[in-house]
N, C-alpha and C positions, 0 to 999 in steps of 0.2 A: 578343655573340651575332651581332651585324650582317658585324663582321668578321669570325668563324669563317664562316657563311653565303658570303659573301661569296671566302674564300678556298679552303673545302674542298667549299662545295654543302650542308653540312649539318655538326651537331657534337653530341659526347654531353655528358653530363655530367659525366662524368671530365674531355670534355676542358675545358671553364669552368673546373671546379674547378683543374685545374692553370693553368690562362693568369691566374685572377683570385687563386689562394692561399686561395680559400676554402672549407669543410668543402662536404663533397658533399653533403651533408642543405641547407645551405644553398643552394646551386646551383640542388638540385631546387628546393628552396622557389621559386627567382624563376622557371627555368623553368614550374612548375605556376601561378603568378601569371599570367604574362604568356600563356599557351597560353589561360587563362581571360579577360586582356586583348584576344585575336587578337592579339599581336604578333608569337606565336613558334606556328609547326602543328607536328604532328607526322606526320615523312616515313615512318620507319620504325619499328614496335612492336618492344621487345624478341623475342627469338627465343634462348632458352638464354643460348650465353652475350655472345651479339651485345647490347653495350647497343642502347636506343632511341634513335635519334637525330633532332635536331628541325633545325629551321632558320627564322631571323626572316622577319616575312613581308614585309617590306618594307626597303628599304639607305634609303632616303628618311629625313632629321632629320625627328623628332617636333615640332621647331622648332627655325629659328633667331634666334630671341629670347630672351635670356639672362634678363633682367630688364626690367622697366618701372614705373618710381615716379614718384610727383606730389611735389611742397614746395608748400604754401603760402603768401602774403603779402600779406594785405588781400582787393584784388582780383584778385591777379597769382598765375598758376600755374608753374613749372615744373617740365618734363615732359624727363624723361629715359629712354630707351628704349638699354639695352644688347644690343649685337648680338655672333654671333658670329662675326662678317665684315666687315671695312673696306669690303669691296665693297659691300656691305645697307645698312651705314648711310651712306656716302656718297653711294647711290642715294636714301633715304629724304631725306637734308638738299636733297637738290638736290631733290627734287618736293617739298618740305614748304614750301619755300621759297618756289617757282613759285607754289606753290598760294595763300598768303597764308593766306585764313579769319581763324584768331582767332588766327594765330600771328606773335607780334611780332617774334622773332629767332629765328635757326635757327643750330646751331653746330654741329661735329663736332669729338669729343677723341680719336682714334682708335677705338673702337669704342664710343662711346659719343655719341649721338644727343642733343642738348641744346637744348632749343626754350623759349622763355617765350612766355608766350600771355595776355592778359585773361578773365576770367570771362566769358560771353556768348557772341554766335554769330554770324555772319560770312559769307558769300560764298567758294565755293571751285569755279570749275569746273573738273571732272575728267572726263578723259575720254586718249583715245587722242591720239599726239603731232602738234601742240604741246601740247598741254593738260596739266597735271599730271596724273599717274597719283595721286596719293593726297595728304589736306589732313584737318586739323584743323579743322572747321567750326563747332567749337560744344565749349565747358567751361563744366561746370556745377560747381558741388557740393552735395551732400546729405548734411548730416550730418559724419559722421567721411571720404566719400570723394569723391573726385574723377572725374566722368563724364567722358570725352573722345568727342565724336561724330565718328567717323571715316569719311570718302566714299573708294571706291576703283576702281579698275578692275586688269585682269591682274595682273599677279603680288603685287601687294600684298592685292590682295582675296584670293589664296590666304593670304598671311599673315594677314589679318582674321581669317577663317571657319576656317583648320586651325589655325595658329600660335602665334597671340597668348596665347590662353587659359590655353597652358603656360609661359607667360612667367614667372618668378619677380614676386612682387610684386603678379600681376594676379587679381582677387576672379574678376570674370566679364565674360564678353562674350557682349552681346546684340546676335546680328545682327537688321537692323530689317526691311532690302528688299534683292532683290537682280533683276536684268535687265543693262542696260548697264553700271549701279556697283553696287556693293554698299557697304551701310553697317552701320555698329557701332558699339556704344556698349562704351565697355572701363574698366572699374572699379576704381579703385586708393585708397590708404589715404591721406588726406589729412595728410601728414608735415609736420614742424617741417625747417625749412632748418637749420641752425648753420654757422657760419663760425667756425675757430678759429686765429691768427696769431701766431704765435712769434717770437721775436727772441732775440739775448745768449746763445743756451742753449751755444756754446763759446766756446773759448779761444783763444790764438795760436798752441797746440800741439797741440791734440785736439778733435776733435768738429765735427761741424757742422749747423747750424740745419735744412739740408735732412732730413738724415737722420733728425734726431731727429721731425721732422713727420710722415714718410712712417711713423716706429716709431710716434706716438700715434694715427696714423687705424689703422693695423693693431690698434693695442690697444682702440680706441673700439668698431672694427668687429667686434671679438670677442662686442662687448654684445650684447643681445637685441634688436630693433628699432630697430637701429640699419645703414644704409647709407653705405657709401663713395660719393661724387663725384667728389672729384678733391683734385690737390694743386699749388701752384703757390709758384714764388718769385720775388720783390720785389727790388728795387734799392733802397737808401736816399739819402741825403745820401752821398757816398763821402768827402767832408773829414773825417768824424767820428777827432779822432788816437785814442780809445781803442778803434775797431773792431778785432776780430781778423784780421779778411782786405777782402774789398769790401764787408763791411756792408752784404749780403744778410738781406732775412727773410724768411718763410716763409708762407701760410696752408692751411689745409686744409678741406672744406668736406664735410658730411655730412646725409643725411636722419636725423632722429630721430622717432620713436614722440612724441608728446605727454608721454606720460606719464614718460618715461626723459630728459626734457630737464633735470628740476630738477637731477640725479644728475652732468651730465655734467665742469660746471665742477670740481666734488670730484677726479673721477676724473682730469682733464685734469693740473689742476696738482700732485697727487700722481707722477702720470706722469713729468712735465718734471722735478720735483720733482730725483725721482730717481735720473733719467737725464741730465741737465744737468750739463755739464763746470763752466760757472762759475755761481757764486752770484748772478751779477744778471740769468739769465734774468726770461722778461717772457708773460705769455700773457693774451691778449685775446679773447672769446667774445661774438658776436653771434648773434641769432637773428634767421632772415629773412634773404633775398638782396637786398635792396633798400637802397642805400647813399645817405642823404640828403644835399645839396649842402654841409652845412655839415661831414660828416662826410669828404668826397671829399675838401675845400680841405685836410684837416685831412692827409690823407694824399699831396697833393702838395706842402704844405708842407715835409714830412716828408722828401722826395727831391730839394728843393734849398736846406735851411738846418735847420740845430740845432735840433731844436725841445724843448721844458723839461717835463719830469714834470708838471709841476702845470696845463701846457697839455693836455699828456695827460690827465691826471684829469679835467678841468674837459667837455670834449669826447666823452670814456665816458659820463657822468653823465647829460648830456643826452641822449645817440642808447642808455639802457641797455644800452650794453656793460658785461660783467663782467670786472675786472681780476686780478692776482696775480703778483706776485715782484717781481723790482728793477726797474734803471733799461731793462730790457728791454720792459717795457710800454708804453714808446713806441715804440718799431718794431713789435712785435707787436700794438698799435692803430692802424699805418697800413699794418700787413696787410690787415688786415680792410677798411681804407679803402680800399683800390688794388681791390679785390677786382672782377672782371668788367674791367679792362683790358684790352688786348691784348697780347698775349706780346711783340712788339716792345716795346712800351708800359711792360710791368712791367720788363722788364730789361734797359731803358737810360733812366735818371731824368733824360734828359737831354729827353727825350721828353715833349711836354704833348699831352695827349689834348683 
């Protein structure tokens, strides 16, 4: 409706219906929604056989913030905030950063905003340049969600107060104060991290580990309450003589609903199961982003010497990672270990962090 608007000054309903394919009784239906939203006025009333023709009331995004979800971990949150502009969130990591507050690392995956932060509340001055324009001052949780108190000034504070609200993932926002900065508390579902890391799943002729990762997070992310993060691959030991190629592995990383976590391990190795070129795939599932030192050693072990199944088993047990399939559970347990590397880092073993 934006663009008809936009290109013709106004639009009927025949014309929607033909640009979107859908029934004109439905048409109408969104235009009479949205006329009752104020989205969309009406310019001109029907007149015989002239339809009535409307036009959006505004070319301006509703938002651009795609999504915004919390993971849990103890005391440790992170806060990922999907945009729909590399410009937005690379604006956003560099003031989020400037600002400090309660946010410990700030990272950008191209349009995806990735910040970890501690539980508590922090020091952030915001203000006009130099000063950061917008900070993380304070996470709480309550319950099943995750508060983030956010301080702002220009353009981000329009994102606070118009924007955020429509963000997928976000309950509510409650602006507190507004003068110089404006501040807001913005409320998200306190999600399960999972981390899940592949290995072995082809052969020397077909298949490969990457792609079959990037098919289980598409197939995970079909489930109900469940969100994509990201997806990343790993370098191994490269001596290994039974590797199919460089003896890369894979892991993939997802928010989960609490309740849809027991369900995932089933569904994961079914998956692989049955998409897996060779029979000694390997998949490894952790909960939590947080990788303990004895389980890191475990995975750079792993990218510069042989390391033995039963080291592997021994090392799951302890840090409760959930195992399944062959001798591929060892690369796909030192996925999970490498996990928060640097991209340099993961894919050259040659590299000690």
């Amino acid at each position: 409706m934006r663009q008809l608007t936009l290109d013709a000054g106004s639009f009927t309903v025949h014309d929607l219906s033909d640009l979107t394919h859908m029934p004109r009784s439905t048409a109408q239906d969104w235009v009479n929604r949205l006329i009752e939203e104020r989205c969309v006025v009406l310019k001109e009333e029907k007149r015989g056989r002239h339809p009535a023709r409307y036009a959006s009331s505004s070319a301006m995004l509703s938002s651009a913030c795609k999504r915004i979800f919390t993971t849990v971990d103890g005391d440790m949150v992170s806060i990922y905030h999907e945009c729909m502009s590399g410009g937005c969130a690379a604006f956003c990591t560099h003031h989020h950063r400037e600002a400090g507050g309660v946010v410990i690392e700030v990272a950008r995956d191209g349009t995806l905003l990735c910040e970890l932060a501690r539980l508590g509340e922090g020091t952030a001055e915001i203000g006009l340049h130099p000063k950061a324009a917008v900070g993380v001052v304070a996470v709480r949780r309550e319950g099943d969600y995750v508060i983030q108190h956010i301080r702002c000034t220009g353009g981000p504070a329009y994102s606070l107060t118009e924007m955020i609200a429509l963000a997928g993932g976000v309950e509510k926002v409650d602006v507190l104060r507004s003068g110089d900065t404006v501040e807001g508390e913005v409320y998200t579902r306190a999600l399960t991290h999972v981390i899940i890391g592949l290995d072995d799943t082809d052969s020397r002729d077909a298949g490969a580990t990457f792609a079959l990762a990037i098919a289980l997070q598409q197939h995970l992310s079909k489930m109900p309450g469940i969100i994509p993060i990201l997806h990343r691959v790993a370098m191994l030991y490269p001596e290994i003589e039974e590797k199919t190629a460089g003896n890369s592995c894979s892991y993939i990383e997802i928010a989960a609903e609490p309740t849809v976590v027991q369900s995932l391990m089933e569904r994961a190795s079914r998956f692989v199961a049955d998409e897996a070129v060779s029979g000694e795939w390997g998949i490894a599932l952790k909960t939590g982003f947080s990788i303990p030192d004895e389980l890191r050693s475990y995975g750079l072990d792993a990218r510069a010497q042989r390391v033995s199944r039963s080291a592997c088993e021994v090392i799951a047990r302890r840090h409760g990672v959930d195992l399944a399939g062959g001798r591929g559970v060892v690369g796909a347990l030192a996925a999970v270990a490498v996990r928060g590397l640097s991209i340099p880092a993961l894919l050259d073993a040659s590299i000690q962090p």
